[in-house]
C-alpha positions as CSV (number, residue, x, y, z in Angstrom):
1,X,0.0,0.0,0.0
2,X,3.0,2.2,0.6
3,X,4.3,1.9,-3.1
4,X,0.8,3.2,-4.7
5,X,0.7,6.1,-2.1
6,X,4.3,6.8,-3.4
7,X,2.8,6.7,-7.0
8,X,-0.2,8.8,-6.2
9,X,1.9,11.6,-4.2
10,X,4.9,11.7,-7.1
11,X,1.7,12.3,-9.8
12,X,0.1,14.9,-7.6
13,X,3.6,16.7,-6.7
14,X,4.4,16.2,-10.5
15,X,1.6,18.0,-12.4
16,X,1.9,20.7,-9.6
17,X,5.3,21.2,-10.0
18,X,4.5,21.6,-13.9
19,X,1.8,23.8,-13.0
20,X,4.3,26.2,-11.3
21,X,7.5,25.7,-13.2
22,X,7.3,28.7,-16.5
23,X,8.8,27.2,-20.6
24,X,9.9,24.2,-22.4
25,X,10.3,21.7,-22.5
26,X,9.0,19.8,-19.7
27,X,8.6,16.0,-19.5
28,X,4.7,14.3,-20.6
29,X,2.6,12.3,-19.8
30,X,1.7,9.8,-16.8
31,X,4.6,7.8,-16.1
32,X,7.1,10.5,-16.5
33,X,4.8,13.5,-14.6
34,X,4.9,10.8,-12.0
35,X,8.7,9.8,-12.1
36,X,9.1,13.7,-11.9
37,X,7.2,14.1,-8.6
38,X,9.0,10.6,-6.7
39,X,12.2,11.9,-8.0
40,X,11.7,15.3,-7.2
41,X,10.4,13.8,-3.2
42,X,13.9,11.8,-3.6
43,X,16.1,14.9,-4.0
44,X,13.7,16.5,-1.5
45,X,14.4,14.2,0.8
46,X,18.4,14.2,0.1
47,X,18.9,18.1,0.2
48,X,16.2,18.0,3.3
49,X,18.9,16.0,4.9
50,X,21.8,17.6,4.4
51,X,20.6,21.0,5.7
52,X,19.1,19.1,8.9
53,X,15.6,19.6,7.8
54,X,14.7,16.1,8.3
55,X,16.1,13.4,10.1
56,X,17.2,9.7,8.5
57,X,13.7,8.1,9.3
58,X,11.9,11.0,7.6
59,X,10.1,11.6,4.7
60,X,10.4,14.7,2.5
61,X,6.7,15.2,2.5
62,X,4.4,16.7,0.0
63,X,5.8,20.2,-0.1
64,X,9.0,19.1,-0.3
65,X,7.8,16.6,-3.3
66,X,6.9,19.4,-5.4
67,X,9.7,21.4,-4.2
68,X,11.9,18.9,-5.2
69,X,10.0,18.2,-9.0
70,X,10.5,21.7,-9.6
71,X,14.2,21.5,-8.6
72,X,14.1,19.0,-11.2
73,X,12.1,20.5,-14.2
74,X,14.6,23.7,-13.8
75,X,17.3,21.4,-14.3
76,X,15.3,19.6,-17.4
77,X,14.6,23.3,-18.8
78,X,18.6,23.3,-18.5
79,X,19.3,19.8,-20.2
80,X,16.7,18.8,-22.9
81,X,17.4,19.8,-26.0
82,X,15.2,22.7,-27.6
83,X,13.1,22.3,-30.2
């Protein structure tokens, strides 16, 4: 039950961050909006960490999820090819 919550938050954090995040490219569809979102929890999570925001039990949370996604999407902005 864990995983699909993990699926469900990383979609939600995903088309948020997409929401907020201005230009092109940025990633589409389902399975990437939601790779975006469990990635962007992941780095979230990492930087969270290192700062002393959370603690090695923690999770990032959903703010930090989208925080995180849009850390990512700047950094896809940065990378991907335009076209």
């Amino acid at each position: 039950m864990a995983i699909l919550g993990t699926i469900i938050i990383g979609f939600l954090a995903g088309i948020i961050a997409k929401l907020i995040t201005p230009g092109h490219p940025k990633p589409q569809g389902f399975i990437l909006t939601t790779v975006l979102g469990i990635v962007g929890a992941v780095v979230a999570k990492f930087l969270g960490e290192a700062i002393g925001l959370y603690g090695p039990g923690d999770n990032a949370g959903f703010i930090g999820a989208v925080v995180g996604a849009v850390i990512i999407l700047l950094l896809w902005r940065q990378l991907a090819p335009r076209s």
